[in-house]
PQR file with spaces between the fields and no chain letter, atoms N, CA, C, O and H, PARSE charges and radii, in Angstrom:
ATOM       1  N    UNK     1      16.453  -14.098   33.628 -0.4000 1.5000
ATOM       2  CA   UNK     1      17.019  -12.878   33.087 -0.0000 2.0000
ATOM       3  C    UNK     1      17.458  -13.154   31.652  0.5500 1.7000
ATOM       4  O    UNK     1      18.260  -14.067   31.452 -0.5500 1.4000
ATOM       5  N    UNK     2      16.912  -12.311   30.482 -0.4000 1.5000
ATOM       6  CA   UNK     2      17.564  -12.616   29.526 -0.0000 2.0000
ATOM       7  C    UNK     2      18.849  -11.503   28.954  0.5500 1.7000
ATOM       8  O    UNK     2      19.556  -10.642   29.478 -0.5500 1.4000
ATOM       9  H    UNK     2      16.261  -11.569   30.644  0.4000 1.0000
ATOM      10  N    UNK     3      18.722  -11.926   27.957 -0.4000 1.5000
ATOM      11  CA   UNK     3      20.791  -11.135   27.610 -0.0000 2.0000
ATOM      12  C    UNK     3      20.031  -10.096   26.470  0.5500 1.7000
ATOM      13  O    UNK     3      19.156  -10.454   25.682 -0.5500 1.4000
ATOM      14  H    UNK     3      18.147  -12.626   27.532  0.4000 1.0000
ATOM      15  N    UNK     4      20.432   -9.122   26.559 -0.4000 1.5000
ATOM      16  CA   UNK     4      19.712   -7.564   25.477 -0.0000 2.0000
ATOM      17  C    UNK     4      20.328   -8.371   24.400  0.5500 1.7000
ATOM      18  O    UNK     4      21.193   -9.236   24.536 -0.5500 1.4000
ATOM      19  H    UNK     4      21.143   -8.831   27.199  0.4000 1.0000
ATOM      20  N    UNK     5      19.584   -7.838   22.966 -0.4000 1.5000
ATOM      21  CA   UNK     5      20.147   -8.193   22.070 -0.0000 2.0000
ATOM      22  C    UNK     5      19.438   -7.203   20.776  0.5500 1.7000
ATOM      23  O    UNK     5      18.283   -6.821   20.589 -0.5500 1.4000
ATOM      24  H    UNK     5      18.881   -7.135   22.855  0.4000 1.0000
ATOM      25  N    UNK     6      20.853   -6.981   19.927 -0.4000 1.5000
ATOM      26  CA   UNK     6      20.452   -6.030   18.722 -0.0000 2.0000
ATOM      27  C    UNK     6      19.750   -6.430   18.297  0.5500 1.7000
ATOM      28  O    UNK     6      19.719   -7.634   18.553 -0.5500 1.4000
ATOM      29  H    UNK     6      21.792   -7.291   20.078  0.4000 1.0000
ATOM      30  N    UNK     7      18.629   -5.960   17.362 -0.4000 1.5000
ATOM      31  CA   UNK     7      17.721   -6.204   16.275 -0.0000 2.0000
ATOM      32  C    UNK     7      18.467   -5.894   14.995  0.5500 1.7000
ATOM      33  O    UNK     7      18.898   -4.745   14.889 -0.5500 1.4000
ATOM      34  H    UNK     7      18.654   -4.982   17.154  0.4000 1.0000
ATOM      35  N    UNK     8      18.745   -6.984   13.733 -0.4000 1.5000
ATOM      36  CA   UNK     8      18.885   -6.714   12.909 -0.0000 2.0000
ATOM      37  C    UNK     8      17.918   -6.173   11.655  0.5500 1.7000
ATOM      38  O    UNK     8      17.034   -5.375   11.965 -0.5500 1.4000
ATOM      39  H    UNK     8      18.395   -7.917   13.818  0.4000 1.0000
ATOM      40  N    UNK     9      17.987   -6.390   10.889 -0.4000 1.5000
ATOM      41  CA   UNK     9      17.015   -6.354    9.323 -0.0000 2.0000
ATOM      42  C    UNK     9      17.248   -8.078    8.892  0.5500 1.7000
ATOM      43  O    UNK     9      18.280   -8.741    8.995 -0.5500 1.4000
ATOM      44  H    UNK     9      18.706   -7.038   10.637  0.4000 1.0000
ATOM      45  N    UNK    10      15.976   -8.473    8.416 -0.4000 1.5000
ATOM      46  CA   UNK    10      16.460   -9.546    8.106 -0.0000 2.0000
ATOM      47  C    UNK    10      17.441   -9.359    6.984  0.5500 1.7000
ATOM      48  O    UNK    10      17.964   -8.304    6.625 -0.5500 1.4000
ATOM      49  H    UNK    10      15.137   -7.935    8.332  0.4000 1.0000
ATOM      50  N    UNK    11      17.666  -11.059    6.292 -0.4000 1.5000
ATOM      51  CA   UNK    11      18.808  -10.865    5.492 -0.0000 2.0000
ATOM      52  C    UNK    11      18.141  -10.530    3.820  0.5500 1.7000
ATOM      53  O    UNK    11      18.717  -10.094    2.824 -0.5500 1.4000
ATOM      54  H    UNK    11      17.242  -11.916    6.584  0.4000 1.0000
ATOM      55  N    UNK    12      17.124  -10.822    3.969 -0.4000 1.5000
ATOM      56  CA   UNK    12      16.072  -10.254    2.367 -0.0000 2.0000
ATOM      57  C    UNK    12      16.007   -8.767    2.579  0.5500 1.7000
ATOM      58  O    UNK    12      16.027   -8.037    1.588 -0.5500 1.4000
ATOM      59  H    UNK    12      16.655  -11.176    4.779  0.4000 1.0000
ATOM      60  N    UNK    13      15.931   -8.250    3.802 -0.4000 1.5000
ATOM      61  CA   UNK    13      15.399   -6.975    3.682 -0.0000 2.0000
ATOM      62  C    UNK    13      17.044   -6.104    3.420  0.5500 1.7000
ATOM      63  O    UNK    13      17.282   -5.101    2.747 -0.5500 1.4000
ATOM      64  H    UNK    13      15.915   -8.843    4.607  0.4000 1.0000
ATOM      65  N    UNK    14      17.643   -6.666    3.961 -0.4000 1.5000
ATOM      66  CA   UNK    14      19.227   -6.125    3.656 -0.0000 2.0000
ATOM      67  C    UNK    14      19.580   -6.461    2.043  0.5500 1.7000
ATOM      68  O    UNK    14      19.997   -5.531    1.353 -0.5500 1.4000
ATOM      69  H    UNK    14      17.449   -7.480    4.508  0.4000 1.0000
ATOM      70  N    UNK    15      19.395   -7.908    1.396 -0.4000 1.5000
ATOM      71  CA   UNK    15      19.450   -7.858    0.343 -0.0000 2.0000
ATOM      72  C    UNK    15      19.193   -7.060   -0.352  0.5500 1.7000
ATOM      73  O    UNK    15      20.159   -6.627   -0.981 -0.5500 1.4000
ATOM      74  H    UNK    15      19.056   -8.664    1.956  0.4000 1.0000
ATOM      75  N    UNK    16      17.621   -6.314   -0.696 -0.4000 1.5000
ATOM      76  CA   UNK    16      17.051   -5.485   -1.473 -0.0000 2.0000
ATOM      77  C    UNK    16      17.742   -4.004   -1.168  0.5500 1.7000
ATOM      78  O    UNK    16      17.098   -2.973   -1.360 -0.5500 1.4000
ATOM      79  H    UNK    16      16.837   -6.666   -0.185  0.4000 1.0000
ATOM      80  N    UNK    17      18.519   -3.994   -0.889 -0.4000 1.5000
ATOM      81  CA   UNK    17      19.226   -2.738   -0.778 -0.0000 2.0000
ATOM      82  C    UNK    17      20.441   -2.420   -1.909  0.5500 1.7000
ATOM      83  O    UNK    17      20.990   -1.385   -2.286 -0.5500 1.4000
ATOM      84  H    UNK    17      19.043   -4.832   -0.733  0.4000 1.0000
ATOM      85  N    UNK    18      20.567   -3.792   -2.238 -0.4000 1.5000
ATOM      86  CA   UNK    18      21.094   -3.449   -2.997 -0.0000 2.0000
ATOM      87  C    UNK    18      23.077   -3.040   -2.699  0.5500 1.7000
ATOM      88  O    UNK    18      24.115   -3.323   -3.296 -0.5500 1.4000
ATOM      89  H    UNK    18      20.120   -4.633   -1.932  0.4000 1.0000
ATOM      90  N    UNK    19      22.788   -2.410   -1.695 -0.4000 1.5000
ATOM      91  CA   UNK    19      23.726   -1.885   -1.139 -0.0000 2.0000
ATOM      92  C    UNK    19      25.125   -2.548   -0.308  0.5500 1.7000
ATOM      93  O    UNK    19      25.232   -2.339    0.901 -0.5500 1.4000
ATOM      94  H    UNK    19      21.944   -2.180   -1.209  0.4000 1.0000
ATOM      95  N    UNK    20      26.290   -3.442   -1.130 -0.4000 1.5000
ATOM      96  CA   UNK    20      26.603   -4.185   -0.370 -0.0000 2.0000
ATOM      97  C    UNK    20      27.574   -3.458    1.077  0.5500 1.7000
ATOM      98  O    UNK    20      27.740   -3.911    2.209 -0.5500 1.4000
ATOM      99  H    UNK    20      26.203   -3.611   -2.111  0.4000 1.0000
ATOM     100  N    UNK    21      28.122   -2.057    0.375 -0.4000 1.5000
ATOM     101  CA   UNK    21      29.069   -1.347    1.835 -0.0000 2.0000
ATOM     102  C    UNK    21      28.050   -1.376    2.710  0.5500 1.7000
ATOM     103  O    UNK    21      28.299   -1.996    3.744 -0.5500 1.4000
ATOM     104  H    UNK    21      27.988   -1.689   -0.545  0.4000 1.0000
ATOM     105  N    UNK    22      26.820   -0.828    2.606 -0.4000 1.5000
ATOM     106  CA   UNK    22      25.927   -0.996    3.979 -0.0000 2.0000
ATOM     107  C    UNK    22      26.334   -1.970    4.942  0.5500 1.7000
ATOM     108  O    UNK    22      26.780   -1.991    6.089 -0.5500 1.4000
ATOM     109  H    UNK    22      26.617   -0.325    1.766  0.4000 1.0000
ATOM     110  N    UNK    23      25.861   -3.140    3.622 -0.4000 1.5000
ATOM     111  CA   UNK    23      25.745   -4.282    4.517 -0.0000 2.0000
ATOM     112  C    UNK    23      26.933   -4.932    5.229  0.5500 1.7000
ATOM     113  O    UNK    23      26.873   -5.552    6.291 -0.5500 1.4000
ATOM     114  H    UNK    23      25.498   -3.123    2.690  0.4000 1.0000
ATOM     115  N    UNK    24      28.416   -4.614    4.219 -0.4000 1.5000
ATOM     116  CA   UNK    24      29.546   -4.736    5.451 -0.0000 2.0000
ATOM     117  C    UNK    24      29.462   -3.739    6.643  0.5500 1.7000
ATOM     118  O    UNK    24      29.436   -4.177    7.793 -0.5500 1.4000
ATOM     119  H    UNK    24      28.464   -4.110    3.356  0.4000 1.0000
ATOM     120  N    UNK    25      29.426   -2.669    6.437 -0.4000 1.5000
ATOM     121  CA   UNK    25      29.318   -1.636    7.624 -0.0000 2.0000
ATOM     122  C    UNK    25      28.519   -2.423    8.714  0.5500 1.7000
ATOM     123  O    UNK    25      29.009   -2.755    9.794 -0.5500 1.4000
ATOM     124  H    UNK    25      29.447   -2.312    5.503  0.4000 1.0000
ATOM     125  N    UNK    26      27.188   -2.697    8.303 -0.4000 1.5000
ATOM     126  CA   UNK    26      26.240   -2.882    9.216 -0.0000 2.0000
ATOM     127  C    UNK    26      26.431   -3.915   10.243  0.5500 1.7000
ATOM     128  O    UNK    26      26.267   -3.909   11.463 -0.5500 1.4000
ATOM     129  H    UNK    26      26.790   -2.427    7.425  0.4000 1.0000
ATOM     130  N    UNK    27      26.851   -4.865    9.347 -0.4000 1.5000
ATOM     131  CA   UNK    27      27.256   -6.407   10.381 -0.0000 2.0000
ATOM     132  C    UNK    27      28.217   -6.279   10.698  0.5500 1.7000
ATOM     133  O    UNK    27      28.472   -6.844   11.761 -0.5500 1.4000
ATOM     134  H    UNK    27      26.984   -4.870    8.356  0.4000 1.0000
ATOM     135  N    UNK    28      29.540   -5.365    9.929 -0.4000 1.5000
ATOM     136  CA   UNK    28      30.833   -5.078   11.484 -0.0000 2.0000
ATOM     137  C    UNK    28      30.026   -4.756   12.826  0.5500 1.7000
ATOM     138  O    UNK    28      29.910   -5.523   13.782 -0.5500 1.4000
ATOM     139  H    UNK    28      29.332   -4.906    9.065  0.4000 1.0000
ATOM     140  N    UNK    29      29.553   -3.621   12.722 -0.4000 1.5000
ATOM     141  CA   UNK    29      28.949   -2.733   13.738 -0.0000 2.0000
ATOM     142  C    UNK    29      28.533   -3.095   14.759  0.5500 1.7000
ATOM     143  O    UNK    29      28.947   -2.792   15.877 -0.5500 1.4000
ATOM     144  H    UNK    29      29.646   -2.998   11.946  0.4000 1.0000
ATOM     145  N    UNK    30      27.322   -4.060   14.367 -0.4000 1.5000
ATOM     146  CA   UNK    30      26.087   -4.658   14.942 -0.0000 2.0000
ATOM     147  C    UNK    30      26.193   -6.036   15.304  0.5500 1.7000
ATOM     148  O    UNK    30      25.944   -6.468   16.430 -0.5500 1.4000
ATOM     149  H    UNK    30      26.985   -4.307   13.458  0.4000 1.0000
ATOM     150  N    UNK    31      26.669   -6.901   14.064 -0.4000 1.5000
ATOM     151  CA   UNK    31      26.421   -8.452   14.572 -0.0000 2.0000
ATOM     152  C    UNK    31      27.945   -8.806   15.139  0.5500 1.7000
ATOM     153  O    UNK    31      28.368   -9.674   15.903 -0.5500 1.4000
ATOM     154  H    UNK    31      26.872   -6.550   13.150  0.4000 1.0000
ATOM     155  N    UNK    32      28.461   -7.906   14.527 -0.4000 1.5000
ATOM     156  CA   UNK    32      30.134   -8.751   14.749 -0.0000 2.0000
ATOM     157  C    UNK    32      31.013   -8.435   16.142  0.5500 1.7000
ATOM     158  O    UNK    32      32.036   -8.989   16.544 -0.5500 1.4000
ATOM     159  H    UNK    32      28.117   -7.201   13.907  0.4000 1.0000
ATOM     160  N    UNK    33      30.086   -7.126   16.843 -0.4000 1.5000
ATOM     161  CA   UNK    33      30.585   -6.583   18.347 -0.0000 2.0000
ATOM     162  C    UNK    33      29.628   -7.518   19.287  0.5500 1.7000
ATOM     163  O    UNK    33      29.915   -7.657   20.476 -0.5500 1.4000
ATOM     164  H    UNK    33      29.255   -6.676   16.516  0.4000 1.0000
ATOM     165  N    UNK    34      28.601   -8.089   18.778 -0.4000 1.5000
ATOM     166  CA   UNK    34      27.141   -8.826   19.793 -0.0000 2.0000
ATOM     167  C    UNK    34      27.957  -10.230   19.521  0.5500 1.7000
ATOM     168  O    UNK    34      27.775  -10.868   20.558 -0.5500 1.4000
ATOM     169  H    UNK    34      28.368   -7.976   17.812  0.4000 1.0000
ATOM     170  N    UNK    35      28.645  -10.907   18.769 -0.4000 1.5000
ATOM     171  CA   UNK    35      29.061  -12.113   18.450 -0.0000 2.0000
ATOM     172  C    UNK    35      30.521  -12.204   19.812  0.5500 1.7000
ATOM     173  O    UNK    35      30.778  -12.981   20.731 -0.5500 1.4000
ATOM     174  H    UNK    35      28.792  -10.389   17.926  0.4000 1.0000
ATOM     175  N    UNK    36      31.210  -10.861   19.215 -0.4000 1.5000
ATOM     176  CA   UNK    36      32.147  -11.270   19.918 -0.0000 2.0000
ATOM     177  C    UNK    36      31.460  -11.484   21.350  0.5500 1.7000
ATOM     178  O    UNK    36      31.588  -12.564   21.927 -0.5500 1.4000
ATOM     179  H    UNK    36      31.002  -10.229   18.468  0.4000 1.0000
ATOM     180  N    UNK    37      30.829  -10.574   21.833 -0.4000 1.5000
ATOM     181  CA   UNK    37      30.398  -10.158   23.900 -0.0000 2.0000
ATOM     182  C    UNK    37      30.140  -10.918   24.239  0.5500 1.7000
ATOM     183  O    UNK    37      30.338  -11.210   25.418 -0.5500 1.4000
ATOM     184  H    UNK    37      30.725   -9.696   21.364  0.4000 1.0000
ATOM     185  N    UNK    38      29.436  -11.822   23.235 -0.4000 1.5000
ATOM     186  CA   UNK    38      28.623  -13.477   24.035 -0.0000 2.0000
ATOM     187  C    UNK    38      29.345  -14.098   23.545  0.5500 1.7000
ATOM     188  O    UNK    38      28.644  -15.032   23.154 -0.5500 1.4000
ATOM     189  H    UNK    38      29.275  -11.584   22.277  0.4000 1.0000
ATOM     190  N    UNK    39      30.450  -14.324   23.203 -0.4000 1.5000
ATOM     191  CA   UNK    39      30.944  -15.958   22.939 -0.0000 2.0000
ATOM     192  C    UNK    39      30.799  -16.478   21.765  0.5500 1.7000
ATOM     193  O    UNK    39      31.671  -17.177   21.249 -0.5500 1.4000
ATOM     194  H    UNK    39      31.019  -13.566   23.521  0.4000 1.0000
ATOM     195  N    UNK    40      29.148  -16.061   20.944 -0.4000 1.5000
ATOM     196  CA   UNK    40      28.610  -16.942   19.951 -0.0000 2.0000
ATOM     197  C    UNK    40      29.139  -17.145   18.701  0.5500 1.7000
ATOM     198  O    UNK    40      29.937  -16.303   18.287 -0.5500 1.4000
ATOM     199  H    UNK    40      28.440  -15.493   21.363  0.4000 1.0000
ATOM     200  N    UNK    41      28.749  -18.460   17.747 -0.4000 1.5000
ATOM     201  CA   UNK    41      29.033  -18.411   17.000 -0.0000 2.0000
ATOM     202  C    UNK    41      27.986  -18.558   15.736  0.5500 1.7000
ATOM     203  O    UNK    41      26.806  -18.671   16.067 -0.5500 1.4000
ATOM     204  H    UNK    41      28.102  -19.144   18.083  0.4000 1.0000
ATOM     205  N    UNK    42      28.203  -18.567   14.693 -0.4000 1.5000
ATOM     206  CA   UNK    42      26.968  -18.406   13.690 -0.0000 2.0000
ATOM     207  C    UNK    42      27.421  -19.295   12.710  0.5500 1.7000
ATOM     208  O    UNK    42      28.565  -19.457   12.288 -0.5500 1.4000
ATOM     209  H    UNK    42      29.162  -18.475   14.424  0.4000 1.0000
ATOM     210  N    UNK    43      25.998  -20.051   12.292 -0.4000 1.5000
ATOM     211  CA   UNK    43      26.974  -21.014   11.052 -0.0000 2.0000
ATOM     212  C    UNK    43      25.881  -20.853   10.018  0.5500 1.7000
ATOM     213  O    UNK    43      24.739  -21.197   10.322 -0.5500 1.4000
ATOM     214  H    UNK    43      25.068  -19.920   12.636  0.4000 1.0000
ATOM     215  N    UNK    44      26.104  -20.426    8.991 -0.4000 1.5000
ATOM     216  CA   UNK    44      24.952  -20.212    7.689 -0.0000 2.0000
ATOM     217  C    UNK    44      24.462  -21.787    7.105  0.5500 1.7000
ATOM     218  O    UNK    44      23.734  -21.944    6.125 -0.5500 1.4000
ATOM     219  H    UNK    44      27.032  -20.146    8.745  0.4000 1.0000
ATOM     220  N    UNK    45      24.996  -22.813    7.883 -0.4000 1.5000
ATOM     221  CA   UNK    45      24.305  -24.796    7.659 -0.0000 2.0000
ATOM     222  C    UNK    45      23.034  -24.469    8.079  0.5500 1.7000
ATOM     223  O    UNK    45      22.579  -23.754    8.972 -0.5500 1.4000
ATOM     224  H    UNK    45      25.587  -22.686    8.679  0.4000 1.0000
ATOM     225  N    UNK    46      22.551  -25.209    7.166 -0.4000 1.5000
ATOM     226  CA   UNK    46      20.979  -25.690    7.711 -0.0000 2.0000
ATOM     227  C    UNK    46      19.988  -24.370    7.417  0.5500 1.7000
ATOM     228  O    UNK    46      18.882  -24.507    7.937 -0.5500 1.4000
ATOM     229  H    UNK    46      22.922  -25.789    6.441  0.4000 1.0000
ATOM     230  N    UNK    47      20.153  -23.266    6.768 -0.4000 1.5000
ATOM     231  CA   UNK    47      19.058  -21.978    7.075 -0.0000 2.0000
ATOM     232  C    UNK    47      17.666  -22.862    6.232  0.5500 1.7000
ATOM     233  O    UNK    47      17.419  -23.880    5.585 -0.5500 1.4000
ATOM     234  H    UNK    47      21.052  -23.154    6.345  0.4000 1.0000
ATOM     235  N    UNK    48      17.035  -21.623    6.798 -0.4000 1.5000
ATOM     236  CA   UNK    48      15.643  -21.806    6.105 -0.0000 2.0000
ATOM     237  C    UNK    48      15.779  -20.745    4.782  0.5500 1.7000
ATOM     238  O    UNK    48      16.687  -19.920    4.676 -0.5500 1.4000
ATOM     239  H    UNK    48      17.235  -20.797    7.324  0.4000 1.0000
ATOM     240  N    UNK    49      14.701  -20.940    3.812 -0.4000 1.5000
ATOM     241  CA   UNK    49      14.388  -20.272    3.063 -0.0000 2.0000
ATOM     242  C    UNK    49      14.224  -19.079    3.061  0.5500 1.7000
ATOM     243  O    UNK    49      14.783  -18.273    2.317 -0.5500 1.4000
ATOM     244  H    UNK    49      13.964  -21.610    3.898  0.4000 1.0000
ATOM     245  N    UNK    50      13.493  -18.875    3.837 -0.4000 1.5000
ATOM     246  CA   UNK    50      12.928  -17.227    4.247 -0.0000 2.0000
ATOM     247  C    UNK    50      14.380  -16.284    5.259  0.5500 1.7000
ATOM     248  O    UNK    50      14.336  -15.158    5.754 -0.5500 1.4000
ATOM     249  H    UNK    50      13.039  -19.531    4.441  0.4000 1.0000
ATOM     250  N    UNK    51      15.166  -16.976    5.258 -0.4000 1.5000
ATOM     251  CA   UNK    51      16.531  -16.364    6.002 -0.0000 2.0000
ATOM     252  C    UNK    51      17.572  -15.985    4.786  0.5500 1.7000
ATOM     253  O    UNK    51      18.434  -15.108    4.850 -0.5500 1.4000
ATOM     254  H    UNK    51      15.202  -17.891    4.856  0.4000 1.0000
ATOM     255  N    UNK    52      17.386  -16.566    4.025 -0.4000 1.5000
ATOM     256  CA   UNK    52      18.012  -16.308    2.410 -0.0000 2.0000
ATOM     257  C    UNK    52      18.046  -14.733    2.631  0.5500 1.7000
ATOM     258  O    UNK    52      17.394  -13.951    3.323 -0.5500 1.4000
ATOM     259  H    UNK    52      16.685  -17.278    3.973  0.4000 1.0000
ATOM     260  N    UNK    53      19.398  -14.591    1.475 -0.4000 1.5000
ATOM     261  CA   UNK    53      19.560  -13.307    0.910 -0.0000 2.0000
ATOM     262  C    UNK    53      18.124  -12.602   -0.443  0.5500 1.7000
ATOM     263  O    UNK    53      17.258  -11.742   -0.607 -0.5500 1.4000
ATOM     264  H    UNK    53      19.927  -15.226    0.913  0.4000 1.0000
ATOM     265  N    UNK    54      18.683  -13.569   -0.956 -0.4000 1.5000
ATOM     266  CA   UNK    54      17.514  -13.307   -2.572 -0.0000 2.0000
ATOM     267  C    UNK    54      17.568  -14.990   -3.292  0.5500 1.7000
ATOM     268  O    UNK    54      18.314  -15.919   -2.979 -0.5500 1.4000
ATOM     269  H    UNK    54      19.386  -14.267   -0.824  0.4000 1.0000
ATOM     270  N    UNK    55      16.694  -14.951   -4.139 -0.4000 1.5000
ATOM     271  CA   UNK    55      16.358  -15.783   -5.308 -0.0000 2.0000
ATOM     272  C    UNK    55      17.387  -15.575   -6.397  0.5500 1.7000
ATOM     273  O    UNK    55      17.370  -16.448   -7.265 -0.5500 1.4000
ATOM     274  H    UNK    55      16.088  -14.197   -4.393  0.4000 1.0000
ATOM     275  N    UNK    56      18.190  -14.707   -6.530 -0.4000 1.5000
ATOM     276  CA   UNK    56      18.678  -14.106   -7.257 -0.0000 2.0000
ATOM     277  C    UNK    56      19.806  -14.963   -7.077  0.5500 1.7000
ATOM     278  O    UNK    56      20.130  -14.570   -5.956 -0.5500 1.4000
ATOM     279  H    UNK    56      18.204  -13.997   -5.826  0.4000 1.0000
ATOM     280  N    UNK    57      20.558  -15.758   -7.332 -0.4000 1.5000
ATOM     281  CA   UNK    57      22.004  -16.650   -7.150 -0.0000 2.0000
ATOM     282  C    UNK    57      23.587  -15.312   -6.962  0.5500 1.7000
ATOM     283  O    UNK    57      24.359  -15.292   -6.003 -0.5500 1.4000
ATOM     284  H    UNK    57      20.296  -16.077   -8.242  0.4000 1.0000
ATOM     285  N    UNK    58      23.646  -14.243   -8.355 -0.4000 1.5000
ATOM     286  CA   UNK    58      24.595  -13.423   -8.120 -0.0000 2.0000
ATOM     287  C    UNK    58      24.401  -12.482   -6.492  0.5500 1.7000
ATOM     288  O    UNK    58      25.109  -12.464   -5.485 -0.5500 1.4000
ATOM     289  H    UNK    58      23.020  -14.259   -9.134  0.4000 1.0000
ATOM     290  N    UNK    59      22.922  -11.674   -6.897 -0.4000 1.5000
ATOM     291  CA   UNK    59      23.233  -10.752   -5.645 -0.0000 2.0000
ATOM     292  C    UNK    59      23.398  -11.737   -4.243  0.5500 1.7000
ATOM     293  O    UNK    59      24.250  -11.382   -3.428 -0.5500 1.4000
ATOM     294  H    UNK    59      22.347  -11.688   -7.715  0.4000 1.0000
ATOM     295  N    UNK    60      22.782  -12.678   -4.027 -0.4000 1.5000
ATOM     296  CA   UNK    60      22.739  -13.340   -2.641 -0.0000 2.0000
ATOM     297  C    UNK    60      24.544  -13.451   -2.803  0.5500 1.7000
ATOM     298  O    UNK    60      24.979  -12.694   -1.936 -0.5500 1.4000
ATOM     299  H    UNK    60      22.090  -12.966   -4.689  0.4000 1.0000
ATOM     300  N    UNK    61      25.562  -14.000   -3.457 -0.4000 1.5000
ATOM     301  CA   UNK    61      26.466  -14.021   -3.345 -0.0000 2.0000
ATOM     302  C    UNK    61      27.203  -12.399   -3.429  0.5500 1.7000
ATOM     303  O    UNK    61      28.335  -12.148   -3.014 -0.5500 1.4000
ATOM     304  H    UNK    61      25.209  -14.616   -4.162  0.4000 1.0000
ATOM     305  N    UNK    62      26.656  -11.820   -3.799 -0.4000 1.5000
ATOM     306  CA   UNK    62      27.508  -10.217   -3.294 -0.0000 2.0000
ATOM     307  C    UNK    62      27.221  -10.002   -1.830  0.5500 1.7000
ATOM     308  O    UNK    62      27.911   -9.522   -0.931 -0.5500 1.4000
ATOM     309  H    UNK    62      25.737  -12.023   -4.136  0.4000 1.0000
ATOM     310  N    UNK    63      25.842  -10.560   -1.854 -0.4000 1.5000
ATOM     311  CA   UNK    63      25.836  -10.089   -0.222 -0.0000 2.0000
ATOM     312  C    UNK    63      26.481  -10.720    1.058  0.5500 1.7000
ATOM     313  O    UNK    63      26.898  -10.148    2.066 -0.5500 1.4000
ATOM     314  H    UNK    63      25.281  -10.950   -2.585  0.4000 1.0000
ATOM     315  N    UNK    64      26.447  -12.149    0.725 -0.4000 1.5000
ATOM     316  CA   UNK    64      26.874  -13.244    1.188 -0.0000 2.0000
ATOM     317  C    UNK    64      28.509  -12.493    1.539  0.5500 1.7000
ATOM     318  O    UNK    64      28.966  -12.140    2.626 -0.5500 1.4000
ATOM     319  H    UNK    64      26.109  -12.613   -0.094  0.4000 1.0000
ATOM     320  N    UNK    65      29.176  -12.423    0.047 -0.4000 1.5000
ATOM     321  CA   UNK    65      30.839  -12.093    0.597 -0.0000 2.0000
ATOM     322  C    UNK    65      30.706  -11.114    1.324  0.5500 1.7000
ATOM     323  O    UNK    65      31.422  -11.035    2.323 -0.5500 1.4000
ATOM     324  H    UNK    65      28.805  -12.710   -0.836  0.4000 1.0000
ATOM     325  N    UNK    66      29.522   -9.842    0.960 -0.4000 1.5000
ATOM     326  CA   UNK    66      29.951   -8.412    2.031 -0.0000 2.0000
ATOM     327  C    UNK    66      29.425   -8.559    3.463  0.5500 1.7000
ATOM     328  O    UNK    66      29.551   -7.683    4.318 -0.5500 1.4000
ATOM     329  H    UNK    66      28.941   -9.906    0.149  0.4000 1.0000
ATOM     330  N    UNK    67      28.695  -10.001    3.691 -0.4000 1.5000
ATOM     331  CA   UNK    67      28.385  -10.278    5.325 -0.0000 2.0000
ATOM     332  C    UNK    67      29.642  -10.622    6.042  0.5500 1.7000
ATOM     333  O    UNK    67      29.952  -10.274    7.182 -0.5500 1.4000
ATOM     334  H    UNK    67      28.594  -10.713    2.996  0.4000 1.0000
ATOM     335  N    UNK    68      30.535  -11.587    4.948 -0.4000 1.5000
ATOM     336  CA   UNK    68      31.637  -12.489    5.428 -0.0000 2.0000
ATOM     337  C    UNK    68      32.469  -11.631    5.571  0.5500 1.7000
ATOM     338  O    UNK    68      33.157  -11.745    6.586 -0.5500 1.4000
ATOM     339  H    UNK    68      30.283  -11.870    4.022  0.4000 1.0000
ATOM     340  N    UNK    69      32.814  -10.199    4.456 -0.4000 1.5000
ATOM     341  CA   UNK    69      34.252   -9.675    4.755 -0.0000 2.0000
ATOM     342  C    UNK    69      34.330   -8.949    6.091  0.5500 1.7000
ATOM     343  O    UNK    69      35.457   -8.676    6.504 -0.5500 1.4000
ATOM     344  H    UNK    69      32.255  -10.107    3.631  0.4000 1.0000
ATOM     345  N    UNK    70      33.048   -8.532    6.969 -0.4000 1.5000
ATOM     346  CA   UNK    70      33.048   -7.872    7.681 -0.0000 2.0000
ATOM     347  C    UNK    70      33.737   -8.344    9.183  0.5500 1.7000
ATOM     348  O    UNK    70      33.766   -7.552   10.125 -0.5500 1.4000
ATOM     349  H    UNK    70      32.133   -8.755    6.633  0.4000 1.0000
């Protein structure tokens, strides 16, 4: 049996939005109610490349804080 689980956007496709309230909104909503139900925890060590925000050093860090403030 496996455990349902939200589908996000990745984190490039959220990047290009541009949009950082989205992106707090979105991960309160979504990742941060699925984190609490299971227990889990998430650690941004070790990602891959392609899990990145952007190439971009500023926006990945706007997005970065508006994942964290959520």
């Amino acid at each position: 049996m496996s455990t349902p689980a939200k589908c996000l956007p990745s984190a490039t496709a959220m990047a290009a939005t541009f949009d950082t309230a989205f992106i707090e909104r979105g991960t309160r909503v979504l990742l941060a109610e699925e984190v609490k139900l299971k227990a889990a925890s998430r650690t941004p060590l070790g990602g891959r490349s392609f899990e990145s925000y952007s190439e971009d050093p500023h926006l990945s860090g706007m997005v970065a804080a508006a994942f964290v403030s959520s």
